[in-house]
C-alpha positions as CSV (number, residue, x, y, z in Angstrom):
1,X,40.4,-2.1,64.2
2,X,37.2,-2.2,62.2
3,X,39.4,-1.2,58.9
4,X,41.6,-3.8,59.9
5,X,39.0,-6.7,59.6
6,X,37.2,-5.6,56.4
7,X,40.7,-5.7,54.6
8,X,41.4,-8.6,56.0
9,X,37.9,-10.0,55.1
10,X,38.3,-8.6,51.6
11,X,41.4,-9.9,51.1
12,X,40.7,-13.4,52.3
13,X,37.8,-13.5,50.0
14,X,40.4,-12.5,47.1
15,X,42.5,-15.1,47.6
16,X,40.0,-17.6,47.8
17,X,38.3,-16.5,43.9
18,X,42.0,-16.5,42.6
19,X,43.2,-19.9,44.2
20,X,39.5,-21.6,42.7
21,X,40.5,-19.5,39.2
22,X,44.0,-21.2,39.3
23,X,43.0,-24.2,39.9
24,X,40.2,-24.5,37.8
25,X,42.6,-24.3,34.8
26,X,44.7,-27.5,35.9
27,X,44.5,-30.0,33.5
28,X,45.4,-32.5,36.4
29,X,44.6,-36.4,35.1
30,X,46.1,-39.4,36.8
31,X,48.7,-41.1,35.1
32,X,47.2,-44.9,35.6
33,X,43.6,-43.7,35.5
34,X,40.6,-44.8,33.1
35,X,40.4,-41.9,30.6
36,X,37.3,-40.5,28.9
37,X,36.0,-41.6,25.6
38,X,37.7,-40.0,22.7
39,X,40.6,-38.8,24.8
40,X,43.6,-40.8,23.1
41,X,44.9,-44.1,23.4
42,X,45.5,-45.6,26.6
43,X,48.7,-48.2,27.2
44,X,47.0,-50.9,26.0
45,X,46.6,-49.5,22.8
46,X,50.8,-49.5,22.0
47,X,52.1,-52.6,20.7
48,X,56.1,-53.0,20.9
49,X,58.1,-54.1,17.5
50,X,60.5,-57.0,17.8
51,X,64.3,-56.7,18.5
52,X,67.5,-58.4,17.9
53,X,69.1,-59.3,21.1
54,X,68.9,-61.1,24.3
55,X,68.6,-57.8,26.3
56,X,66.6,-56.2,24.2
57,X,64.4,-58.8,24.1
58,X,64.1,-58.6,28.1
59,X,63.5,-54.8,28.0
60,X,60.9,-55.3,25.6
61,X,59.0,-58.2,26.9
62,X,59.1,-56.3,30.5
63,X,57.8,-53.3,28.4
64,X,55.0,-55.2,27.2
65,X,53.8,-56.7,30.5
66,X,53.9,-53.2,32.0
67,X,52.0,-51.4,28.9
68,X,49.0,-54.7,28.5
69,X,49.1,-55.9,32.0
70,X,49.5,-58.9,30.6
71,X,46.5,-58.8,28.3
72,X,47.1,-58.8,24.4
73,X,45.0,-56.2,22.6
74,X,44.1,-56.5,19.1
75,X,43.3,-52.5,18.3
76,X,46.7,-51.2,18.9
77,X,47.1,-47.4,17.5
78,X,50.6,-46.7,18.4
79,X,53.9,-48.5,18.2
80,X,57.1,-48.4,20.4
81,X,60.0,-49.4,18.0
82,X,63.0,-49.6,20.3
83,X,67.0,-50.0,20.2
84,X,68.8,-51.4,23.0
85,X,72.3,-50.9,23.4
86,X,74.2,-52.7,26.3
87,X,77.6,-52.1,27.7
88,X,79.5,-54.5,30.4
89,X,82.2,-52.5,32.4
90,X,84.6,-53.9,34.7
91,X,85.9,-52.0,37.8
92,X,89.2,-49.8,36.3
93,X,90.4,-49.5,39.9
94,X,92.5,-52.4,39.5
95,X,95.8,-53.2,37.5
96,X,94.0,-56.1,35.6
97,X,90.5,-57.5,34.3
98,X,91.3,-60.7,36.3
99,X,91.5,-59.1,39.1
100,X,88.5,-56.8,39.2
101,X,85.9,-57.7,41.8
102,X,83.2,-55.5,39.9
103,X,81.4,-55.4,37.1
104,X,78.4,-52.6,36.2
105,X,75.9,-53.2,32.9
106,X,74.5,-50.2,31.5
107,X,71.4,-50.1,29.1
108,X,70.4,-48.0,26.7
109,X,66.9,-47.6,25.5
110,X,65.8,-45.5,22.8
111,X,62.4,-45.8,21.8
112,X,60.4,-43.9,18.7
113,X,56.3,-44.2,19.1
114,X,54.8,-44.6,16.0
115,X,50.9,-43.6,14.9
116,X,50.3,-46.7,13.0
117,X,47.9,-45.3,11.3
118,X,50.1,-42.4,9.6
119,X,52.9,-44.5,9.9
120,X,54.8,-40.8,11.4
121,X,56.8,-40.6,14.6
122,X,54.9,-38.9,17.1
123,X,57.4,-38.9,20.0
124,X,60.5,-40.4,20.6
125,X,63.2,-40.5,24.0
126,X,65.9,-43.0,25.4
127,X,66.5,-44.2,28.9
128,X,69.3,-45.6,30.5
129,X,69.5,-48.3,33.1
130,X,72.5,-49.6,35.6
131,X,72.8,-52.7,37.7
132,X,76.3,-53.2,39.5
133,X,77.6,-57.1,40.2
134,X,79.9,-59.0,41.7
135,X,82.8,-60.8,40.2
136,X,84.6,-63.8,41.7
137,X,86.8,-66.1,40.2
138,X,84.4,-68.7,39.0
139,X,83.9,-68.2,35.2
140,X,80.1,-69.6,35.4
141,X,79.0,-67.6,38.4
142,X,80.6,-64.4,36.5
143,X,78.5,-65.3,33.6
144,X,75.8,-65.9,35.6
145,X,75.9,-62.1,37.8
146,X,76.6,-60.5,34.2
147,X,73.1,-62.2,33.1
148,X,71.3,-61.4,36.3
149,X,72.7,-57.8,36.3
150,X,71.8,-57.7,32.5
151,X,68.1,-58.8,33.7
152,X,67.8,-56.2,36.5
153,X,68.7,-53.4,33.9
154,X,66.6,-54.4,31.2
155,X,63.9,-54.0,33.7
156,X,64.3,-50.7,35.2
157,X,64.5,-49.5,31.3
158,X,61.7,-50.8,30.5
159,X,59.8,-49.6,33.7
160,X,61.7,-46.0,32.6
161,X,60.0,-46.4,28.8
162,X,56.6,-47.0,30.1
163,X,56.9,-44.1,31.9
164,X,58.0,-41.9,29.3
165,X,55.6,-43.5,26.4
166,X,52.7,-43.2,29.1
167,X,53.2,-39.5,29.2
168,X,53.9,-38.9,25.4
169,X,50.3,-41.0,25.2
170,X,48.7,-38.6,27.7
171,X,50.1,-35.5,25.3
172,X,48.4,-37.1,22.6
């Protein structure tokens, strides 16, 4: 029984040294957190280029809300250069377009990030984004769900981007 409890005791102590050595090699940061001096750009430090469309134009102003919190920066370092491609499908279910009741908008993001200072592409991705609507047989309230649904996608891209550039910033 004595035997027992030194091993035990042993062992116990060896697990505790290599769960402190394990960890001690994490490079854990938080994603939103302040970061160090000298430890790469932060979000506020990524401008966003301009674009050619109306979606695009809501994916990127979203995009720059969520990077700057609303704060323009002068020093930016890094730049997201992004094209947005859009698709409108209506459902296939039924025998004609007039008829469908549904409609679902797909967005495509694809972003490169940009060290402004070498002018090289340092990381690059795409997103994509759906928002489903509702069709009826008013013209201007079908406009009006495509916009809205157009909106809503443009949105959850751009909250996808800031994810991905935040990490590609925290590689850097």
């Amino acid at each position: 029984m004595l035997l027992f409890n030194q091993i035990t005791q042993v062992s116990r102590k060896a697990l505790a040294i290599m769960a402190v050595l394990f960890l001690s090699a994490c490079q854990f940061q938080p994603l939103y957190g302040e970061r160090a001096a000298g430890q790469g750009g932060g979000l506020e430090q990524v401008g966003v280029a301009s674009v050619d469309s109306r979606v695009a134009q809501q994916v990127r102003n979203h995009l720059l809300f969520l990077l700057n919190g609303g704060f323009a920066s002068s020093e930016k370092t890094h730049e997201a250069r992004l094209s947005v491609n859009f698709s409108n499908k209506l459902s296939a279910a039924l025998p004609s377009v007039e008829d469908s009741t549904a409609g679902t908008v797909t967005v495509r993001a694809r972003y490169d990030l940009v060290d402004l200072r070498t002018n090289e592409t340092v990381a690059s991705g795409s997103r994509d984004a759906t928002a489903s609507y509702d069709r009826t047989g008013q013209v201007l309230a079908n406009n009006r769900a495509t916009r809205d649904a157009e909106n809503r996608a443009a949105k959850e891209a751009a909250e996808a981007l800031r994810l991905a550039i935040a990490s590609d910033m925290s590689q850097l």
